[in-house]
C-alpha positions in Angstrom: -71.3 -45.1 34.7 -71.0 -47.6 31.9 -70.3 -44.9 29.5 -67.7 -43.7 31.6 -66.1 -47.3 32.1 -65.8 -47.6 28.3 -63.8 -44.7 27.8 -61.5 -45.5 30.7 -60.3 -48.8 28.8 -60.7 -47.1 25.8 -57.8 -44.8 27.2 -56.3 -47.3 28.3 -55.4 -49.6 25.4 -54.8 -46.1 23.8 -51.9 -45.7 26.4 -50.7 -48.7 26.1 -50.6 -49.1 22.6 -48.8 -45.5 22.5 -46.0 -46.7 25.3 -45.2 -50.0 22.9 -44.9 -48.1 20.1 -42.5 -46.0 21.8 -40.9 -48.8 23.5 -40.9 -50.6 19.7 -39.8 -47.6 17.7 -36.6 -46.9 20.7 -35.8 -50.6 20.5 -35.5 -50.4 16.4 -33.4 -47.5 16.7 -30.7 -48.9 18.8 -30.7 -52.1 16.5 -30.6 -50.5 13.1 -27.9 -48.0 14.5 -26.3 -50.3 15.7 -25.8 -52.4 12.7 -25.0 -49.4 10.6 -28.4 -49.1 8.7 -29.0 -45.7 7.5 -32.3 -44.5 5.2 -32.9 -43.9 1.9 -31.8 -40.3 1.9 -28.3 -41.0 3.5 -25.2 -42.0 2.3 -23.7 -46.0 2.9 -20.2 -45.5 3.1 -19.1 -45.0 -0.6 -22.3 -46.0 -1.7 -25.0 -43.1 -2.6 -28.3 -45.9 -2.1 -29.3 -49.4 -2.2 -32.7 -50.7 -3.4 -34.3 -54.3 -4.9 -34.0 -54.7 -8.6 -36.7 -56.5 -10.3 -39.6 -58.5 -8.4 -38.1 -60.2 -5.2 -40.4 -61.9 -3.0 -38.1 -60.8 0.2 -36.9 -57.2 0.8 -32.8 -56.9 0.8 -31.2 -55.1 2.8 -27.9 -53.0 3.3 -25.5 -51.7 6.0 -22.3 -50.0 6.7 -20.2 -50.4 9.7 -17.9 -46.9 10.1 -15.9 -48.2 13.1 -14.4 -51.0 10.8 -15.1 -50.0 7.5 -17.2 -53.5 6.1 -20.3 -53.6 4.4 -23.2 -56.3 5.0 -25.9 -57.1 2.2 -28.3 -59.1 2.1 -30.7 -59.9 -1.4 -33.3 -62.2 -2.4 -34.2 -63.0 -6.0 -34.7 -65.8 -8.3 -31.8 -65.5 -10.8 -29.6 -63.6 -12.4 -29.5 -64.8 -16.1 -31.8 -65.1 -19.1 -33.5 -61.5 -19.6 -34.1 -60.1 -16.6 -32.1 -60.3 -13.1 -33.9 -60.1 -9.1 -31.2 -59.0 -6.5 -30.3 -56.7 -3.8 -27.8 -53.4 -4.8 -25.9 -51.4 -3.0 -25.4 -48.7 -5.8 -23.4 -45.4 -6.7 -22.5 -43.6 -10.3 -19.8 -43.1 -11.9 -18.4 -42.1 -15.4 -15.4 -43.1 -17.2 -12.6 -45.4 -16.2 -12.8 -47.3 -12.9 -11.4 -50.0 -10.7 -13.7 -51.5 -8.3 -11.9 -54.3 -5.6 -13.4 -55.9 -2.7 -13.2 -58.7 -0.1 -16.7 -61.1 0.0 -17.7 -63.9 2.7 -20.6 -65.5 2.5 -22.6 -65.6 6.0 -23.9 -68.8 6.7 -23.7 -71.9 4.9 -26.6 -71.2 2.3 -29.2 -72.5 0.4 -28.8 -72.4 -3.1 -25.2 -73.5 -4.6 -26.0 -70.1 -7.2 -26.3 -67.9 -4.7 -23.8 -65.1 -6.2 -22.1 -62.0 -4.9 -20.2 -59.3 -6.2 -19.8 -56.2 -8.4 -22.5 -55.0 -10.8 -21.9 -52.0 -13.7 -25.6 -51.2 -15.0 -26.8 -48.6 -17.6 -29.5 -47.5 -15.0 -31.8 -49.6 -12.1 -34.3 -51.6 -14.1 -34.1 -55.0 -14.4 -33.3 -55.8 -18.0 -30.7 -53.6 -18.3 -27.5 -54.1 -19.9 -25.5 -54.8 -17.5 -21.2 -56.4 -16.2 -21.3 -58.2 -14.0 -17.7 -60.1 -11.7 -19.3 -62.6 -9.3 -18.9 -65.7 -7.1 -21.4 -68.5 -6.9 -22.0 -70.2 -3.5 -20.8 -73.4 -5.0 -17.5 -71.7 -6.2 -18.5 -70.9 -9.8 -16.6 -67.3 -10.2 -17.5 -65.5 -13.8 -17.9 -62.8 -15.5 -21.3 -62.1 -17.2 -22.9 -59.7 -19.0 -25.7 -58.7 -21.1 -25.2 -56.2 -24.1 -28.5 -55.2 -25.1 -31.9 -54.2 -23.5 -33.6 -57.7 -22.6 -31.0 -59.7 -24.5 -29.4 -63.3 -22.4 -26.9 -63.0 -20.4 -23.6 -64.3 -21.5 -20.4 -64.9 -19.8 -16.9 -65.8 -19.0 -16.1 -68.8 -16.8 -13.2 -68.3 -14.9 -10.5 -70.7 -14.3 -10.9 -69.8 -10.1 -12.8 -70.9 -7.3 -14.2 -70.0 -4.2 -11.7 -66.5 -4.9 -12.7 -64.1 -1.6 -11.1 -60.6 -3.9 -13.3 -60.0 -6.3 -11.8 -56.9 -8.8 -13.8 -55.2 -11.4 -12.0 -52.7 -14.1 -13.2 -50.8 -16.8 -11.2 -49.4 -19.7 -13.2 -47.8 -21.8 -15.5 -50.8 -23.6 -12.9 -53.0 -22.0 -13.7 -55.0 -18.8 -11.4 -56.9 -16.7 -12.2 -59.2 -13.9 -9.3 -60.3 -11.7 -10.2 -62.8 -8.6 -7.7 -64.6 -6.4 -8.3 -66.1 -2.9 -6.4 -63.5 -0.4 -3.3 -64.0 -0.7 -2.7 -65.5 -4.3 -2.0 -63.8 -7.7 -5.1 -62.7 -9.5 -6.4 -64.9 -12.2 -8.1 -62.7 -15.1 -10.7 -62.8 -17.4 -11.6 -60.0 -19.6 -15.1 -58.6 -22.3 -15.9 -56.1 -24.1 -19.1 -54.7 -24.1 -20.1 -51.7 -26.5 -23.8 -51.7 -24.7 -22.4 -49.9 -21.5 -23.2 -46.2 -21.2 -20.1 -44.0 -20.1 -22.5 -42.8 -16.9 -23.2 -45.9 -15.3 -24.4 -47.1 -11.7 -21.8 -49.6 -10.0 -21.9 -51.3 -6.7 -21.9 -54.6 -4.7 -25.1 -56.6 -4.6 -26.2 -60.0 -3.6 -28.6 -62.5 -5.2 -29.9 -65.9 -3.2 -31.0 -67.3 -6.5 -33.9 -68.4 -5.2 -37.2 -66.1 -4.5 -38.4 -67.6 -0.7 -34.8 -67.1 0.8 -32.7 -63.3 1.5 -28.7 -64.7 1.6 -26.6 -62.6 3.4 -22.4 -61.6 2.1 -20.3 -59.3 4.3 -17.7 -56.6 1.7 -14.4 -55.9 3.5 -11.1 -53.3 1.6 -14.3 -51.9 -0.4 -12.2 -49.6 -2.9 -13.8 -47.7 -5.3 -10.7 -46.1 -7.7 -10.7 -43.7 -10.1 -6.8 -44.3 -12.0 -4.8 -41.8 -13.7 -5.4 -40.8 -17.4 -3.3 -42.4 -19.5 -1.3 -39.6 -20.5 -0.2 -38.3 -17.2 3.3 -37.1 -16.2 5.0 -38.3 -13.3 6.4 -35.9 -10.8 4.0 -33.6 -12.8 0.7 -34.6 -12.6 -0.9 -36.0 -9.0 -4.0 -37.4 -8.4 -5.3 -38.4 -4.5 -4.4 -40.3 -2.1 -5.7 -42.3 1.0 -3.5 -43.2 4.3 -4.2 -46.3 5.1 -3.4 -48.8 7.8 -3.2 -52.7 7.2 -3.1 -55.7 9.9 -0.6 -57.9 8.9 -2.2 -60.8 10.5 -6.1 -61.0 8.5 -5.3 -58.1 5.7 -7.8 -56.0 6.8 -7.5 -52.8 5.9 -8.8 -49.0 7.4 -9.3 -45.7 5.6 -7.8 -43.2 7.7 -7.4 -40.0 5.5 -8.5 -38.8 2.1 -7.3 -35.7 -0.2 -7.1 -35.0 -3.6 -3.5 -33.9 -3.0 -0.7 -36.5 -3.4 0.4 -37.7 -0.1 3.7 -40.4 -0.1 5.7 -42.1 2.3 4.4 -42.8 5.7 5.7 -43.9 9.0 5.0 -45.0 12.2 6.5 -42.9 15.2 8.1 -45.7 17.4 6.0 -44.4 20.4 2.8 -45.6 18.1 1.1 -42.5 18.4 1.5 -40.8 15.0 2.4 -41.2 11.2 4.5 -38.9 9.3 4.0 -38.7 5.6 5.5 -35.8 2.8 3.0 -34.0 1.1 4.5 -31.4 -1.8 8.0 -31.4 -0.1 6.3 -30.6 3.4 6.3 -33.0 5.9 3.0 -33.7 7.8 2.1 -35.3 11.5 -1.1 -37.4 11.6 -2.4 -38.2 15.0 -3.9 -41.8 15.4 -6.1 -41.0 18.5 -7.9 -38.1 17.0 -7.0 -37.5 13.3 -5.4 -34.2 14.0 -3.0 -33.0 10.8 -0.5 -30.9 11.9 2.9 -29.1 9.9 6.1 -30.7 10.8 8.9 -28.1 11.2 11.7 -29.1 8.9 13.3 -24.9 8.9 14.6 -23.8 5.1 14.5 -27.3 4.1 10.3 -27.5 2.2 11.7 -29.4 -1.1 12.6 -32.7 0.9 11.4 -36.0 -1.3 10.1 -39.2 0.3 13.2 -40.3 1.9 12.1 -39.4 5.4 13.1 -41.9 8.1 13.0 -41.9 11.9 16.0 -43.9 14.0 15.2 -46.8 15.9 15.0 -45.0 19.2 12.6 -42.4 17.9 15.0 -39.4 18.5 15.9 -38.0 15.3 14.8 -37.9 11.7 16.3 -37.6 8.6 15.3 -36.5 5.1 16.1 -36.1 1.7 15.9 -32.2 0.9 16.6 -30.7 -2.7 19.2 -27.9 -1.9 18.5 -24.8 -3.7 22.2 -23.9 -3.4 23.9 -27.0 -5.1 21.8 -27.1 -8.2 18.9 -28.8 -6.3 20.8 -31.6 -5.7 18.9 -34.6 -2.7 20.8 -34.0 0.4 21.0 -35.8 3.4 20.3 -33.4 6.6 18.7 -34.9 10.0 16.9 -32.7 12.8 15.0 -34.1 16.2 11.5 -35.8 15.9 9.9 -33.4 17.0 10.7 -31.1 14.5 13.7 -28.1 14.2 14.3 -25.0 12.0 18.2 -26.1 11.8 18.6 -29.6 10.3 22.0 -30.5 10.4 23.7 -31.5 6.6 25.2 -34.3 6.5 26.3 -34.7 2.8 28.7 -32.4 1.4 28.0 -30.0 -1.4 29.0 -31.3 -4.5 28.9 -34.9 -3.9 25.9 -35.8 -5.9 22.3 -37.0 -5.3 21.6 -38.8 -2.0 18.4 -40.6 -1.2 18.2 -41.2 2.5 16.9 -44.9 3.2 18.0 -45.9 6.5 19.6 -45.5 10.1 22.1 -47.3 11.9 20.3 -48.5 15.2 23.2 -46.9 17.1 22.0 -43.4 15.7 25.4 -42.9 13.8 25.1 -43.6 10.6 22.8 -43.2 7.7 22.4 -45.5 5.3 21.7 -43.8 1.6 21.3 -44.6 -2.2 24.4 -42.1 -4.1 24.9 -41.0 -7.4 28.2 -41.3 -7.2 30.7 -42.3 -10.0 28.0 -42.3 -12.8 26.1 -44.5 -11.1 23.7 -45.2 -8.1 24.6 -47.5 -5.6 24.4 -47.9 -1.7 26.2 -45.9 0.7 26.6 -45.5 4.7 27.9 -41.7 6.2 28.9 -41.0 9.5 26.5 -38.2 10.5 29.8 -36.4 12.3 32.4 -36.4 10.3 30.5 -37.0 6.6 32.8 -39.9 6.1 31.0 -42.0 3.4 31.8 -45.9 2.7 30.7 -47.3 -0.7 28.7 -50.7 0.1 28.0 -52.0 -3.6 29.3 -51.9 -6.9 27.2 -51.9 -9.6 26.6 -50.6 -13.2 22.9 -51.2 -12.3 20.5 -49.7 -9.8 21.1 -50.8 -6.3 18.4 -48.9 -3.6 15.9 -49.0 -0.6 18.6 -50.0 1.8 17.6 -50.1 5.8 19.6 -51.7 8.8 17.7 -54.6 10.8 16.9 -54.1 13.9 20.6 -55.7 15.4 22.4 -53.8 13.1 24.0 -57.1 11.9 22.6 -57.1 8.2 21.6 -54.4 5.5 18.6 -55.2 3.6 18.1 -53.0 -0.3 17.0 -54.3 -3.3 19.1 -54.3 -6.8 18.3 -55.0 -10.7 21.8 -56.6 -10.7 20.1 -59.9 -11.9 17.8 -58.7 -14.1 14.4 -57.7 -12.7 14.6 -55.6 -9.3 15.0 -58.1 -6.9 15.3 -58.3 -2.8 18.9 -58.8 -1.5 20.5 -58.7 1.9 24.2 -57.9 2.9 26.2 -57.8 5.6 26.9 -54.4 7.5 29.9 -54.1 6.0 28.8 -54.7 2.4 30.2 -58.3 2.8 28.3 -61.2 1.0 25.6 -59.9 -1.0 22.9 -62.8 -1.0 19.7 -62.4 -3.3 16.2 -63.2 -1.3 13.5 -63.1 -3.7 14.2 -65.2 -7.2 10.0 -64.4 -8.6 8.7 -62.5 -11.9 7.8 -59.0 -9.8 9.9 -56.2 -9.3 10.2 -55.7 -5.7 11.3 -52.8 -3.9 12.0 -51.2 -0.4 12.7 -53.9 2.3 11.7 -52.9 5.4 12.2 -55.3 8.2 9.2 -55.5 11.2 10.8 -54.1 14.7 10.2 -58.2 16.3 12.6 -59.2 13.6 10.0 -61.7 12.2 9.1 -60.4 8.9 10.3 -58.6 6.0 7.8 -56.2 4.0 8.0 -54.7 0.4 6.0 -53.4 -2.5 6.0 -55.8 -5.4 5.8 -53.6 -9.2 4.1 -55.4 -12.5 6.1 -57.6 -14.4 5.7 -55.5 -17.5 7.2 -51.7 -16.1 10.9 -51.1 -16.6 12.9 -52.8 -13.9 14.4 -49.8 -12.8 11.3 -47.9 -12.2 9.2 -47.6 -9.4 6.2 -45.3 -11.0 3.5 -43.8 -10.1 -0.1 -45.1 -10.1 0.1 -49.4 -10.8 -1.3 -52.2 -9.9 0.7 -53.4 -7.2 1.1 -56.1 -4.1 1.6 -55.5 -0.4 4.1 -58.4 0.2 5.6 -59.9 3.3 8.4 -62.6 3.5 10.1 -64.5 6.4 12.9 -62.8 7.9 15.4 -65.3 7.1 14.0 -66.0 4.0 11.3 -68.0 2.4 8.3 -67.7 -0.1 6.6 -64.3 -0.2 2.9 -64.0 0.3 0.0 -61.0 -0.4 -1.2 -59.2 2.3 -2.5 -56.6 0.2 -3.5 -55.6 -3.6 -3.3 -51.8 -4.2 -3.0 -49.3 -6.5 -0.2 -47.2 -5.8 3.4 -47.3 -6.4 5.8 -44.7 -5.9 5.2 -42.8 -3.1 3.4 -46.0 -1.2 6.0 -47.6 1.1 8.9 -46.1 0.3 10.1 -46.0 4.4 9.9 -47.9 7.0 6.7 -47.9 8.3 6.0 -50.5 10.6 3.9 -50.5 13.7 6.1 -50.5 16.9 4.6 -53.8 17.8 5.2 -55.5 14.2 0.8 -55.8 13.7 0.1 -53.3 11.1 1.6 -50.9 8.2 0.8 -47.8 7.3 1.2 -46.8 3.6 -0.7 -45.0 1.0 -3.1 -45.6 -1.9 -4.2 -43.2 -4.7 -7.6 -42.2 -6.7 -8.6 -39.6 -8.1 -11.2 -37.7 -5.2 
């Protein structure tokens, strides 16, 4: 009987023991897949791994949230200086040429004013390692360091910023540049070399609480990991990928929403909100925002158009820019219904000369277009019924990018007439030409948000040739006031021709769609 008694609460604690651990193991489930952490074997994001370099006291962690795209880390370790470096890495590999970017926060007010996050190159995962390094310290402190050598001391290079929340990392060759601005601002730069950096290398994000009893905690946001063009790439030649993204206006925060290695330009936003239409290889492509479906868009005999595809206000038609075969592959304006035709309608006349559709009367009865016309490009409208075409500016240099606002009252384009490419705004009727931007960027392709509240461009380098708009730059997401003002970042990309080349507002003025290239 006693025997008997022992083995019943024997089997007892045995049962219990067994329905907490299953209870435990259920609970740790929903909380770790919840918060996006995945194993060792799986993938975070763009990340292949993430472990603890050198000998922290606290275990780091990392996670990836899919739904919005943001990474959180959090790392331990004493230092990250001298000979030897303790912190928390979120880690892939990668050869050659790279631009790494991201958005950090610190969570929480800290411990430790050198608490430091950011972007890490290393030779491989041990802790002396020569190593690049483009951080920001908890007290503000933003520099880049590095170590050249196996065990050597850290160096570095103090940058003249603070506090910056866009951290970017580049390497060109032994060449690296860190460029850090609080969102919103220009980038201030700082720059090494360092010979001691393999051409394989492990990069990634990481986080170190500079001090051994305490794990700090940053959150990454617009992680981009880019692979540019090689330097001796021909445009309209040579392509490398491309990404379709969406930004919100309001916070800059920016979603992923397709990847291909193929070169993808121009999107925009069907006024019902529902899909994007982009060119891809002088096809033009639907993407469904509810599910992600791709489908063709039927455009008939016309499969060379550019990226001069624009919807009218109402969502009814489209036009587009096709190359005709039969007047020496000349850009000419046809438009068909949204919904796609084999029979778009031509609107310019054989003959005339290149036309590069930009924009739409709200009234659906005129386009508005950039024409080679008398040896030289400038800004057009044509009747859609009778092809009657009415010059709008007259200039020896490039005027383009011209679109209606929303009350058909002004015309916005930009022009090189003063000596960079700069924003203007006219009057329907080509009366009083006004310029709006006066700043060292050469901006291009106005395109006014549907509330009539904002005006949104694509801001070029200072140093390309101000009447270019290449491929595959550094470039700025700008917006300005509608009636004018000082323009401000909403997003640092690289991109350029092909980006946001239409209008491609949201129909309720919050986000923009536009595209970003790497190579994939």
């Amino acid at each position: 009987m006693i025997l008997s008694l022992k083995y019943f609460f024997i089997l007892k604690l045995s049962r219990m023991f067994f329905v907490n651990y299953l209870k435990y193991t259920l609970l740790m489930s929903i909380i770790f897949s919840g918060l996006g952490v995945v194993n060792a074997q799986t993938k975070i994001g763009l990340f292949d791994n993430h472990i603890d370099i050198g000998e922290v006291k606290s275990s780091g962690f990392a996670s990836y949230n899919e739904k919005n795209q943001t990474y959180t880390i959090g790392g331990s370790g004493k230092n990250m200086w001298f000979d030897n470096d303790d912190f928390h890495y979120l880690w892939t590999t990668m050869q050659g040429d790279f631009i790494l970017r991201t958005e950090v926060e610190f969570l929480g007010s800290g411990v430790d004013p050198h608490r430091k996050a950011g972007w890490i190159i290393k030779n491989d995962l041990n802790s002396e390692t020569p190593h690049v390094n483009a951080c920001v310290h908890g007290d503000g402190l933003t520099s880049l360091q590095y170590r050249t050598t196996i065990g050597s001391n850290t160096e570095e290079v103090v940058s003249k910023d603070s506090l910056p929340s866009v951290i970017q990392l580049e390497r060109r060759g032994n060449e690296f540049i860190m460029s850090t601005s609080t969102f919103g601002a220009p980038f201030v730069e700082v720059k090494t070399i360092n010979e001691g950096i393999n051409k394989q290398v492990y990069v990634g994000l990481y986080v170190c609480s500079h001090n051994p009893d305490i794990l700090e905690v940053a959150k990454f946001r617009n992680v981009r990991i880019i692979r540019p063009a090689p330097s001796d790439f021909q445009p309209y030649r040579d392509y490398i990928g491309s990404h379709l993204e969406v930004l919100e206006v309001s916070t800059g925060h920016r979603q992923i929403l397709h990847s291909t290695s193929n070169s993808i330009q121009a999107p925009n936003w069907t006024p019902d909100g529902e899909q994007l239409i982009y060119n891809s290889e002088g096809r033009l492509y639907r993407y469904n925002l509810s599910d992600g479906r791709i489908s063709p868009l039927n455009t008939g005999f016309a499969i060379n158009n550019n990226n001069d595809h624009v919807l009218t206000f109402d969502g009814t038609l489209m036009g587009i820019s096709h190359h005709n075969a039969e007047d020496i592959n000349q850009s000419t304006l046809y438009y068909l219904p949204v919904k796609g035709n084999a029979t778009p309608v031509q609107v310019t006349p054989r003959g005339a000369g290149n036309s590069y559709l930009h924009g739409w009367s709200p009234d659906n009865k005129k386009m508005l277009f950039t024409g080679h016309r008398k040896g030289q490009f400038d800004i057009y409208s044509v009747d859609i019924l009778t092809g009657e075409e009415v010059q709008l500016t007259n200039q020896k240099t490039l005027d383009d990018g011209s679109e209606y606002s929303p009350d058909g009252i002004h015309i916005f384009f930009n022009s090189v007439r003063s000596g960079r490419m700069q924003l203007w705004r006219m009057n329907a009727d080509g009366s009083h030409q006004i310029q709006l931007t006066h700043d060292e960027y050469n901006d291009w392709f106005p395109h006014v948000s549907p509330d009539k509240k904002w005006i949104a461009f694509i801001s070029f380098p200072k140093d390309i040739d101000v009447n270019d708009h290449p491929f595959y730059k550094h470039c700025l997401l700008r917006i300005m006031p509608y009636n004018g003002g000082t323009p401000k970042i909403i997003g640092y990309i690289y991109g350029g021709q092909g980006s946001i080349n239409v209008p491609s507002w949201s129909p309720d003025s919050k986000f923009i769609s536009f595209v970003s290239n790497s190579k994939l």
